[in-house]
C-alpha positions as CSV (number, residue, x, y, z in Angstrom):
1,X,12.2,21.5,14.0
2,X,12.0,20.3,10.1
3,X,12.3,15.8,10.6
4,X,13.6,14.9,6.4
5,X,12.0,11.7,5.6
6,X,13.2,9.0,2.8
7,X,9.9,10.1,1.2
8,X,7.1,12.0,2.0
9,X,4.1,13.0,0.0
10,X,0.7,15.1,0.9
11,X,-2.5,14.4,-0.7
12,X,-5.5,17.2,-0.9
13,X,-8.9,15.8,-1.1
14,X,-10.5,18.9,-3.4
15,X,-8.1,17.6,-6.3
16,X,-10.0,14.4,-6.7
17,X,-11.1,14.6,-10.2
18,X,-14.6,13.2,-9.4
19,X,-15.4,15.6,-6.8
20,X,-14.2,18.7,-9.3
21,X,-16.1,17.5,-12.0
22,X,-19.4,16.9,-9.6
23,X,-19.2,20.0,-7.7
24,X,-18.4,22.2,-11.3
25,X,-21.6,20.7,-12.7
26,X,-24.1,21.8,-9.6
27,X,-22.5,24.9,-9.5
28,X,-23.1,25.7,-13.6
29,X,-26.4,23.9,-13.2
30,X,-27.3,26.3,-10.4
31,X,-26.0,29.6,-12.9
32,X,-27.5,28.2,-16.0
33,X,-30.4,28.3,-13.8
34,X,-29.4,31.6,-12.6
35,X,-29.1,33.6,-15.8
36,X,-31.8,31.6,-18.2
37,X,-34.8,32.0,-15.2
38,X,-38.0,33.8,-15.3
39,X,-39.4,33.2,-11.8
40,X,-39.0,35.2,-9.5
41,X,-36.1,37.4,-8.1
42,X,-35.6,35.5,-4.9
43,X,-35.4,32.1,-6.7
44,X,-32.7,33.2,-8.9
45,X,-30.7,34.7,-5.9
46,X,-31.2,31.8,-4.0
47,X,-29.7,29.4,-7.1
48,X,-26.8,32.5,-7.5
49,X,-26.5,31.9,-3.6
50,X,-26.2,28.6,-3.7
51,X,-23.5,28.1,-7.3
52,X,-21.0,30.8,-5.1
53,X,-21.1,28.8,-1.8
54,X,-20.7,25.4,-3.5
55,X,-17.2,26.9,-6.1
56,X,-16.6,28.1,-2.0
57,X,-16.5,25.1,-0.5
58,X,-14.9,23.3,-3.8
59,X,-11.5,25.9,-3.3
60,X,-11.9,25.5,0.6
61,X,-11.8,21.4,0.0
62,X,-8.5,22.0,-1.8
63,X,-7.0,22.5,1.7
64,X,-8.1,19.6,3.3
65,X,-5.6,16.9,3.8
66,X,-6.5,13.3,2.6
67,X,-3.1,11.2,2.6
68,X,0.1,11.9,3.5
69,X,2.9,9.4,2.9
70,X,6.0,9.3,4.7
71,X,9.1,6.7,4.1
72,X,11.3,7.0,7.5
73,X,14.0,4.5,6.8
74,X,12.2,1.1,6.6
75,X,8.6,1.9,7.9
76,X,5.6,3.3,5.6
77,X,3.7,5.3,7.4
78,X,0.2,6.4,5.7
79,X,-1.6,9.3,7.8
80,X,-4.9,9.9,7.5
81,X,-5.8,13.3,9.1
82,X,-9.7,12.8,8.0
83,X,-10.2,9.4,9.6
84,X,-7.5,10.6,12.6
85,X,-5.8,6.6,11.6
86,X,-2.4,5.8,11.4
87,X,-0.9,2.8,9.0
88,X,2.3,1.7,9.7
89,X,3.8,-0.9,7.1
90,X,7.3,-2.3,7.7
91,X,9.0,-2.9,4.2
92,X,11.8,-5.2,4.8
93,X,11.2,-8.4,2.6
94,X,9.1,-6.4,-0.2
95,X,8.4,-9.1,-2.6
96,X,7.6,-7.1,-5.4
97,X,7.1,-3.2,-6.2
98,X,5.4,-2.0,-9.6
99,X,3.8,1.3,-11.0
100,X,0.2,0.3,-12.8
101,X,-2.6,2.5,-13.4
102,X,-5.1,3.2,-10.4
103,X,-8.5,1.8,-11.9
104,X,-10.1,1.4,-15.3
105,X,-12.5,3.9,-14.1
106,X,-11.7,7.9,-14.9
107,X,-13.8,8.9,-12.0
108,X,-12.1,7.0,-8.5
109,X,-13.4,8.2,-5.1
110,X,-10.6,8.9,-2.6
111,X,-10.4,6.1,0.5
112,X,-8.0,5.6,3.2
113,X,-7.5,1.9,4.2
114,X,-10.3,0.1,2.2
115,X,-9.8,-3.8,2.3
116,X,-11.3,-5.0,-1.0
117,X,-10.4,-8.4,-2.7
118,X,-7.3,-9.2,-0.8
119,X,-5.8,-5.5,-1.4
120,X,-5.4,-2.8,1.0
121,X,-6.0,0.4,-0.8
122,X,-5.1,4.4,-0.3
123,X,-5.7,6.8,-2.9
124,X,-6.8,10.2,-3.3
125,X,-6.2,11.1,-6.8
126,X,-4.9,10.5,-10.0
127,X,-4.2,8.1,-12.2
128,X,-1.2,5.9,-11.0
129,X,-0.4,3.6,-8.0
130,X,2.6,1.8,-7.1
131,X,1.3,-2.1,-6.1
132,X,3.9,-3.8,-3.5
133,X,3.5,-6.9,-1.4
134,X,4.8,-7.1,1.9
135,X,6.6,-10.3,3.8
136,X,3.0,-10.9,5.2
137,X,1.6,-11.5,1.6
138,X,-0.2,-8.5,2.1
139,X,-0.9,-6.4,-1.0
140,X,-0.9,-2.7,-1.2
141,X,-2.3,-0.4,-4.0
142,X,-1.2,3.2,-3.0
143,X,-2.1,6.2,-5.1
144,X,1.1,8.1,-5.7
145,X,1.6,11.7,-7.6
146,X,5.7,10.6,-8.0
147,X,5.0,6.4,-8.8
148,X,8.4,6.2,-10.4
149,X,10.1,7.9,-7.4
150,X,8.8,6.5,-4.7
151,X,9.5,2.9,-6.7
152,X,13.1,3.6,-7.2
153,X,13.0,4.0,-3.1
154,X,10.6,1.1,-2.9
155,X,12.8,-1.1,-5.1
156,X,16.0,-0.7,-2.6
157,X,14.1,-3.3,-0.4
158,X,12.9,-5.9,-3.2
159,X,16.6,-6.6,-3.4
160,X,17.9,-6.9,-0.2
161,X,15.1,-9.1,0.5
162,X,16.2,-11.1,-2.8
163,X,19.9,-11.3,-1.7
């Protein structure tokens, strides 16, 4: 039986743009090596070998499961099936909700709970997060594929909390 959530959102690990680009670059370095070689037969099989395994393992990380987000009424629950942890965040009294850009950085590495300069941060990939602080004073930075979406949802309990 199907439970419909307020929100909910999966995140795949193999999408992170840094682990595409890193993985794509050993596996043409391992066929440039392939193809422009002169040593011996079994050290060019081995580097052909090893370029198929790792574009094998790069669509097979596609399937993992980083993140998934789910909105049930007024609890945020971030699931991390990696780490096997569960984040529950109530949202009643949301100070604020806003959509900004992840990081400066092009290339961000995916994390799941990561306490760093008074933030609590999920992300997996892309390039936008939606930034909220909690009744607590707690801030959030969660990486979103739908920021605008989930901060029309988000945005519901800004202004209760306001009234």
């Amino acid at each position: 039986m199907a439970i419909n959530y307020d929100y909910h959102e999966r995140q795949f690990l193999g999408f992170n743009r840094f682990g595409i680009i890193r993985r794509t670059v050993i596996a043409l370095f391992c066929l440039i090596f392939y193809y422009a070689s002169e040593t011996d037969d079994e050290m060019k099989n081995l580097f052909f070998l090893l370029a198929i395994v790792i574009l094998a393992l790069s669509l097979l990380s596609m399937l993992i499961q980083h993140l998934e987000t789910r909105l049930d009424g007024s609890k945020l629950t971030l699931i991390g099936p990696m780490t096997f942890k569960k984040v529950t965040l109530d949202l009643e009294g949301l100070k604020y909700v806003e959509v900004k850009p992840y990081s400066r950085l092009m290339l961000n590495r995916p994390m799941f709970n990561l306490h760093r300069d008074g933030t609590i941060r999920f992300f997996t990939y892309g390039k936008w997060c939606l930034e909220f602080e909690t009744k607590d004073g707690e801030k959030v930075r969660l990486g979103t594929q739908r920021p605008n979406g989930l901060k029309e949802i988000l945005s519901k309990f800004v202004q209760e909390s306001a009234d």
